[in-house]
C-alpha positions, 0 to 999 in steps of 0.5 A: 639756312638749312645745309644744300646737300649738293654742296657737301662733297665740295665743302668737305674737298675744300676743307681738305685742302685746309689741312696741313701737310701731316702725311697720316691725316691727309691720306685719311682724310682725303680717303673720307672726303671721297667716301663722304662725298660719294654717300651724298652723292649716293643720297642724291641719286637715289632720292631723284633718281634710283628709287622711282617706284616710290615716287610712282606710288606717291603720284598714284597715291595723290591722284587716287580719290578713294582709298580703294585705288591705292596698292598697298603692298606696292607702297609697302615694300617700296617705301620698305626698300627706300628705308632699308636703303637710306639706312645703309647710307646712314650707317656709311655716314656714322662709320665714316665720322667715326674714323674723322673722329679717330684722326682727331684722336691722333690730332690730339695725342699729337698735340700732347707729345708736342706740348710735352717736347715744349715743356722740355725745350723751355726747361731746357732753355730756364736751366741754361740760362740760369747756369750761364748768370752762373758761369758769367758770375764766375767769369767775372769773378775769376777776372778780378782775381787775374788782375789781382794776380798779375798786379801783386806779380808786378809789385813782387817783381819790381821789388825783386828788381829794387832789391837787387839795385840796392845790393848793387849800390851797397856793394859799391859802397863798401862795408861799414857801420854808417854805410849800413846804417843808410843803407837800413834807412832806404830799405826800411820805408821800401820793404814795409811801404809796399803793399799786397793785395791777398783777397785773391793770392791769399796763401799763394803769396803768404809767407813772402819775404819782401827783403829777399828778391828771390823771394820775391820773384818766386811769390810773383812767379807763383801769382803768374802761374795761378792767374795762367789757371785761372784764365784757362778756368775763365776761357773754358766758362766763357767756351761753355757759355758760347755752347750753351748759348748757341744751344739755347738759340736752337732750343729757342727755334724749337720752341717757336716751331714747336708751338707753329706744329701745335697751331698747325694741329689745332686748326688741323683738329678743327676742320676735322670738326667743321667736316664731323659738322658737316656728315653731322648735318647730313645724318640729321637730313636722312633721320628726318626723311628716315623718319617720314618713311618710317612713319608712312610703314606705320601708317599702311600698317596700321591699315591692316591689310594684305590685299592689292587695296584698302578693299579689305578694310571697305569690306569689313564695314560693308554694313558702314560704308560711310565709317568705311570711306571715313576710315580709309580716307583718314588713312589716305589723308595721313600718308598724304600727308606724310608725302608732303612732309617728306619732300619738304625735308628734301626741297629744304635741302636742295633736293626735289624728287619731282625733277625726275618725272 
């Protein structure tokens, strides 16, 4: 279906309204919809209207019969004029696709920035993601190695405390070689039957001598004082995970409204297309009537007179007048003819010069 040119201003108001709120663009575009719209606007009023002088050389030219009855010079400079002007029209049109292409540049130097932000926001979001698998490993760790501590501190302490019962119960049993021969049986199975976890303590209970409570209170104090370091080690993993899991939510809202701002250009770009698409059409339309007006100057060229007529031409052959009527109305048929061409482009694009007369 070939493009109505009446519906082009319309078209390209619609398709503003379809851009997004990009402030730059939207004045741009909104400043070509009006220079776009008002070059068809322009194109239609002078193909019905402006340019009647050519259209009145057209009637005249199709109710001649003969050759002789044509003004050429007024044809000439009409349709001479005509040109001139549908090319300034032309040439509005292509600088003005020449700026939608510039806002489709700056459309796609957008959407790169924006990609590169996505990349870093989605690095950001791997990067952190893996340290907190890291900080939660640790986390884990550490909270084995705690209880580790405290139960070994509870053993040591409760050691300390048997220890100091058996004193009391020796003491109250005198001093005396059987005496102490029991007392060696109780504290043998005591001291050597209990047992320490060193995965964690390792050299923080090395050393310990299970038969001394002070001993034993000093190496369970010691296994206190390093699971205290250890949980604020684990509390400040766990308060560094929060933060970089909060962070990763904020990244993550990033990245989907990074993406939306990327969607948001894209469709932004593609009706800058669709509106190119259109002035595009419209080139097409005046290059093909451009065409039309530039072969009907030609033709009267190709005439080869100056006269008001095709008198001179009849004059040449005036030994011939058949060759002359022949030659002039082979002339006559052909501009014809491209009248008739010319506004077939028109009316196929909603455009019938006729309207006007």
């Amino acid at each position: 279906m070939a493009l109505q040119l009446n519906q082009i201003p319309g078209n390209l108001q619609s398709m503003s309204r379809e851009l997004s709120g990009d402030a730059d663009i939207k004045n741009d575009v909104n400043k070509l919809v009006i220079r776009g719209s008002k070059c068809v606007q322009s194109f239609d009023r002078m193909m019905r209207y402006e340019y009647r002088e050519v259209f009145i050389q057209k009637e005249l030219l199709f109710q001649a019969n003969d050759a002789g009855e044509v003004n050429v010079p007024k044809l000439t400079k009409s349709v001479s004029d005509m040109t001139a002007a549908l090319k300034a029209i032309r040439d509005d049109v292509m600088s003005t696709q020449s700026e939608v292409h510039s806002d489709i540049e700056k459309c796609r130097a957008r959407v790169r920035e924006k990609q590169n932000n996505l990349q870093q926001f989605e690095y950001t979001v791997s990067r952190m993601e893996r340290e907190i698998r890291e900080f939660e490993s640790n986390i884990l760790r550490l909270d084995g190695e705690i209880n580790e501590l405290d139960d070994n501190a509870g053993k040591l302490e409760s050691r300390a405390r048997e220890i100091d019962r058996e004193a009391e119960e020796k003491t109250g049993w005198g001093i005396g070689g059987i005496v102490m021969a029991v007392a060696g049986v109780i504290l043998a199975p005591v001291t050597f039957g209990l047992s320490l976890s060193l995965t964690a303590t390792g050299g923080i209970l090395a050393g310990v001598n299970l038969s001394n409570a002070a001993d034993c209170r000093d190496g369970a104090q010691r296994a206190r004082n390093s699971a205290w370091e250890k949980r604020n080690e684990s509390s400040g993993l766990s308060s560094r995970k929060i933060e970089m899991q909060n962070e990763i939510r904020e990244n993550k809202l990033n990245i989907r409204s990074t993406k939306t701002e990327i969607e948001t250009i894209e469709s932004d770009e593609r009706t800058l297309q669709r509106m190119i698409g259109q002035m595009y059409e419209f080139v097409t339309v005046i290059d093909n009537v451009l065409n039309v007006f530039q072969e009907a100057e030609t033709t009267l060229k190709d005439v080869h007179v100056n006269s008001a007529s095709f008198s001179v031409m009849k004059n040449a052959f005036m030994r011939n007048p058949t060759k002359a009527a022949d030659m002039s109305q082979r002339h006559l048929a052909h501009l014809k003819a491209k009248w008739e061409e010319m506004e077939t482009i028109l009316s196929r694009h909603g455009i019938n010069p006729r309207i006007a007369y």
